[in-house]
C-alpha positions, 0 to 999 in steps of 0.5 A, a space after each residue: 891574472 888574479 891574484 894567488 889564494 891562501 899561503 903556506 900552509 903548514 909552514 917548516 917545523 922548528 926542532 926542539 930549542 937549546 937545552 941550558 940550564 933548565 931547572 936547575 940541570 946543566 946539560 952541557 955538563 957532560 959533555 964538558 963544557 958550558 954554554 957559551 963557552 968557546 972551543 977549539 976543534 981538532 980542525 983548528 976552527 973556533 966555536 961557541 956552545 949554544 945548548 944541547 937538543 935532545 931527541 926525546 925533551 921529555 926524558 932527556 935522552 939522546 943529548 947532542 952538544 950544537 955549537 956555532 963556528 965563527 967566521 963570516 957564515 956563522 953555522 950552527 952544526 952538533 958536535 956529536 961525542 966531544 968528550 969521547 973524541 980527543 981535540 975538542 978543548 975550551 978556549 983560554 979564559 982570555 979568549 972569553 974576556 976578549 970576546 966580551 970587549 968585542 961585544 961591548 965595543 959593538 954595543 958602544 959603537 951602536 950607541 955613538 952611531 945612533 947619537 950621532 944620526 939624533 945630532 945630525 937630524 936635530 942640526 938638519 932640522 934646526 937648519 930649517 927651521 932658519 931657513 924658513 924663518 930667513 923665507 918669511 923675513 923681509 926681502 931684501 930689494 932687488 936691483 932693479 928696485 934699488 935703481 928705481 928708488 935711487 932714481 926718485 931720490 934724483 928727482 926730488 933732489 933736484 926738485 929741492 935744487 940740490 944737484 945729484 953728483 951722479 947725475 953729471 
């Protein structure tokens, strides 16, 4: 079966990006919060502000405030009218701080996993690189050879008129 032509064609349309501070305007002032900022929802989930989408970005209009929850799936979802809607609050400042060590943590951890994996590869590759050159050293005699030498010896021994003590 041939092969399909062509692809998609026309693809998803993105909506529009996350208003922060462009030029100079907070649009996430009037909702009461900044972004980045964490909040606690009336539902006792944990959330971090991403922006603000406006339905029109060139007159500003229809402005609503998206967050991401936390937790294991990370959905982004808008939070239409916190201010008008009681239960929406920022998180403690220690929440922030918190949240910015974890970062650093992860960013840390990253760092030591990437010079442990260079050791490791520098170390591998050190130990063959002694490998090979243990390959092109001399060999070592067989047993075989080693018998076939001490015999030679014997002979030429006794051909002087020395007696081996092996040989009685």
């Amino acid at each position: 079966m041939p092969p399909k032509k062509g692809g998609k064609k026309g693809g998803k349309k993105k909506g529009p990006t996350y208003m922060t501070h462009e030029d100079g305007v907070d649009h996430c002032a009037p909702f009461g919060f900044a972004p980045g900022d964490m909040i606690h929802t009336p539902l006792g989930l944990r959330a971090c502000v991403l922006g603000v989408k406006y339905a029109s970005v060139e007159t500003l209009e229809g402005g609503v405030l998206w967050v991401r929850y936390d937790g294991p799936l990370e959905k982004e979802a808008p939070i239409e009218h916190p201010v008008s809607t009681p239960g929406y609050a920022r998180a403690a400042e220690t929440a922030h701080l918190w949240r910015e060590v974890d970062r650093l943590n992860a960013a840390a951890a990253v760092k030591a996993e990437k010079r442990r994996i260079a050791s490791a590869k520098k170390d591998a590759e050190a130990a063959l690189e002694a490998a090979k050159n243990a390959s092109s050293a001399p060999k070592k005699t067989s047993a075989a050879a080693a018998k076939k030498k001490e015999e030679e010896n014997a002979a030429g021994d006794k051909e002087n008129g020395v007696e081996n003590k092996n040989s009685l």
